[in-house]
Every structure is written in C-alpha cells, then in structure tokens.
C-alpha positions as CSV (number, residue, x, y, z in Angstrom):
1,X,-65.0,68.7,45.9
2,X,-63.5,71.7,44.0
3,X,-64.0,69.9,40.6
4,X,-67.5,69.8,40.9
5,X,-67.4,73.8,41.9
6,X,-67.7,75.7,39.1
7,X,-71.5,73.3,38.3
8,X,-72.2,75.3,41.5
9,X,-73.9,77.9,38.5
10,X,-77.2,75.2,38.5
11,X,-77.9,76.6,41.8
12,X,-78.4,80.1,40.7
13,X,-81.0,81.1,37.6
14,X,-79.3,84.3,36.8
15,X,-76.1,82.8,36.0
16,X,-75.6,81.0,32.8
17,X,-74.3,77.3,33.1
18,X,-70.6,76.8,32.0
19,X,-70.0,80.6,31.9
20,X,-68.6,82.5,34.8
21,X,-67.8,79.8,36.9
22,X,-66.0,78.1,34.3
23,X,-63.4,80.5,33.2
24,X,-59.9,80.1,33.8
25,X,-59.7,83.6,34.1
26,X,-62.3,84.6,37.3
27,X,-60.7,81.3,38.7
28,X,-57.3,82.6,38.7
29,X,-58.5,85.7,40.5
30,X,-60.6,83.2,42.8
31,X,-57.5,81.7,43.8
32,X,-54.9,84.4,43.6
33,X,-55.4,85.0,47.9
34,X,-54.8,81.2,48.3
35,X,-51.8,81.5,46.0
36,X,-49.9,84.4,48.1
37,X,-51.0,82.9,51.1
38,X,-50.6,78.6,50.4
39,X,-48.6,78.8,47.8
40,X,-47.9,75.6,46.3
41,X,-50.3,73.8,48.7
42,X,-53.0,75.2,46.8
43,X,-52.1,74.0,43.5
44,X,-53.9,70.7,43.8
45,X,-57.3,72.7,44.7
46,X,-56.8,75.1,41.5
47,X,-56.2,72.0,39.2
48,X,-59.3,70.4,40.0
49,X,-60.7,73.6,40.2
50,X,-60.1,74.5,36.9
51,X,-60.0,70.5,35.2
52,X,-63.8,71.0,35.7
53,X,-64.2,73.4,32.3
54,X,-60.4,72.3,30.9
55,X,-61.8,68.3,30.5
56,X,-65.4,67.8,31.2
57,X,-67.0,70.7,29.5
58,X,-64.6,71.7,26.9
59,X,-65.1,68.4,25.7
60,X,-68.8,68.6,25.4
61,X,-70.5,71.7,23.9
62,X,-68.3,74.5,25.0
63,X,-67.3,76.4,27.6
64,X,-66.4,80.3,28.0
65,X,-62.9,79.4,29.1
66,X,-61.7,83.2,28.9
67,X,-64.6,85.4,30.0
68,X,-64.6,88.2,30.7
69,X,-61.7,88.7,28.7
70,X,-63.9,87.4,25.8
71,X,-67.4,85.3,25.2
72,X,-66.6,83.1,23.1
73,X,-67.2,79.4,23.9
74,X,-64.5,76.8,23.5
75,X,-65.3,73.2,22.7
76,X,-63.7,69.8,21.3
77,X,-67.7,68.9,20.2
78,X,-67.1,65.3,21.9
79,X,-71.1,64.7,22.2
80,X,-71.8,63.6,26.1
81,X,-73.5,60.7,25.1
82,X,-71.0,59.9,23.1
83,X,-68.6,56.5,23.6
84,X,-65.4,59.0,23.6
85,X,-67.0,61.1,26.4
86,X,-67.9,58.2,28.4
87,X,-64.9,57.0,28.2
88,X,-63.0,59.4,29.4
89,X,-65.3,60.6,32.8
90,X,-65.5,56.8,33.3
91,X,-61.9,56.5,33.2
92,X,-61.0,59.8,35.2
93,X,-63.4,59.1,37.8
94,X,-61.6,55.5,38.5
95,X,-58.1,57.6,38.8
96,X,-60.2,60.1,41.2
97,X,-61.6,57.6,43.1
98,X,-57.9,55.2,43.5
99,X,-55.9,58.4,44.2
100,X,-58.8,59.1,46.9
101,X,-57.8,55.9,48.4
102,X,-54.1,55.8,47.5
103,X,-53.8,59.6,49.0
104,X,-55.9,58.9,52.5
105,X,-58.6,61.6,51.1
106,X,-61.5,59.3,51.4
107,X,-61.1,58.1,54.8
108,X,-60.2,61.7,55.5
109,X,-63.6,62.8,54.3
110,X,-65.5,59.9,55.9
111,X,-64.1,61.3,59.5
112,X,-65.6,64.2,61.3
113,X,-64.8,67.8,60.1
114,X,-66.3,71.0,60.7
115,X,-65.6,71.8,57.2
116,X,-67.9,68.4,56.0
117,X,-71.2,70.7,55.7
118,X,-69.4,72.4,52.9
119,X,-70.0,69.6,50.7
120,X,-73.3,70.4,50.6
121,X,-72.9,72.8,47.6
122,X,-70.9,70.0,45.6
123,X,-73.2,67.5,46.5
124,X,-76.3,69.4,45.7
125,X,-74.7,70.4,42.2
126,X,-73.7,66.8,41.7
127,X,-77.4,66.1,41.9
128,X,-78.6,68.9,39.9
129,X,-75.9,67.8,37.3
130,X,-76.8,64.4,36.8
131,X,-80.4,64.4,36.9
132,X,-81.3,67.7,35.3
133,X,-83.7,67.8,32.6
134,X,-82.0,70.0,30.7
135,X,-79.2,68.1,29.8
136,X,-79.5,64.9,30.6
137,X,-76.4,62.9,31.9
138,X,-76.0,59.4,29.8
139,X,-77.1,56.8,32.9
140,X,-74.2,55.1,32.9
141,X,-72.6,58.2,34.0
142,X,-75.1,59.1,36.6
143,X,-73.8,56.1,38.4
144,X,-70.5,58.1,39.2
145,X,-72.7,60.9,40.0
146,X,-74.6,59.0,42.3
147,X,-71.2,57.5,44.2
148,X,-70.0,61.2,44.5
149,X,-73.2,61.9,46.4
150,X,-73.3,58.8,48.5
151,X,-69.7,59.8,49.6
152,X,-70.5,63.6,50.3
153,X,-74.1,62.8,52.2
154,X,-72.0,60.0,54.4
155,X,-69.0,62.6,55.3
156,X,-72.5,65.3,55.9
157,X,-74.0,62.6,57.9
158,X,-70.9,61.7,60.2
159,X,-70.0,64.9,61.0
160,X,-73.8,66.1,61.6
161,X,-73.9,62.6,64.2
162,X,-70.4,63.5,65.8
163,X,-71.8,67.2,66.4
164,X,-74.6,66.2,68.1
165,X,-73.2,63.5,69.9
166,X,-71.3,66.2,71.5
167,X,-74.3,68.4,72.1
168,X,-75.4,65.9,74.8
C-alpha cells in the first residue's frame, strides 16, 4: 500500500503529478513521527514509501526527488514503454507479490481489518494510474495494476461483509 502513496497526487488537480508526493525530502518529514515513535518497525513502510519515486518514476521521465529543497526533476530517461521498464516493474512486482506470500501479508490483508477501508486511496490511484489518459500505462503492465486492485477491492470487500455481519 505505501508504494503506491505518493500516485495519491492523481487525486488532487492542484498538485502536480510526481512532485510533492514524490520527494525524498517531504517523505522524510512525513515519516519523522513514525521514526521517533516505531523506530525501526517503520522502516519497511518508508522504503516502499519512498521506492515509489527512487525506481518507478526516476526511471521514467523524472521525478522532483528533492523539492522543496530544489525543482529540479531527476530521471534515468528509461521510456515506460520501453522493454527495460517493463522489465523491471514486471520483475519487481513478482518479488512484491512472493514476499506478500512468503511474509503472511497477503492473507493478512485478505482478513478483516478496520484499517482495510484505507486502501481505498491506493486502490483508487492504482486505477487512476493505469488507465489514465494522460499517460498511458503499456497493457501488459496494467495487468499488475489490475491484480493490485483486485487484491485491495477483496480486503475492502471482506472487511465491509465482516462489519456488517456484525451490525445484525
């Protein structure tokens, strides 16, 4: 969930996409209170956090890594479409998606949680991500997209069902 976060910036017109939300810097102040008060259990959360900008878009078309300190966008210039790209998201979402298994996250996120409505904001900007006009996402990559989605709308769905189970 936190390293589709900072795509949260499709949401919202007034913010420009792979700005704000992707610098290292605001996400280091983002996460300096879970840092004092987690410590090292929060490292996991700021690495995918912040693997969002350092991988995905600083390998396609830029990103401002540093702002506010500066504006400047960063970028590789790997083109999205391009077999290099694709390679890698391809590749990084099967080690996402075996550590989600070999870790216990997924069937963790497949049980009931009061915290599973939260993935409605990744989910949504997985959706905006993939299938935005703008820049279009290369269809073989939408696929990943699209099993993000199906896994954040069936943890939505079970906790929504276990909630109002207990309602009657």
């Amino acid at each position: 969930m936190f390293s589709i976060l900072p795509d949260i910036d499709l949401l919202f017109r007034n913010l420009e996409h792979r700005g704000l939300t992707h610098s290292i810097v605001v996400s280091s102040l983002l996460f300096l209170p879970a840092f004092i008060i987690l410590r090292k259990k929060s490292l996991p959360y700021f690495a995918a956090f912040i693997q969002h900008a350092l991988i995905g878009d600083y390998l396609t078309g830029g990103t401002e890594l540093l702002w506010p300190v500066t504006s400047d966008w960063y970028t590789l210039g790997i083109g999205m479409r391009s077999l290099a790209n694709i390679s890698i998201e391809l590749t990084a979402f099967i080690i996402c998606l075996f550590l989600m298994f070999k870790t216990m996250d997924m069937q963790a996120l497949l049980k009931p949680h009061r915290t599973n409505l939260l993935l409605l904001l990744p989910a949504t900007a997985t959706f905006i991500s993939a299938f935005s006009l703008y820049k279009p996402t290369p269809p073989v990559l939408q696929l990943t997209h699209i099993v993000l989605i199906i896994i954040f709308t069936v943890s939505i769905l079970v906790d929504v069902k276990t909630s109002l189970k207990q309602k009657t």
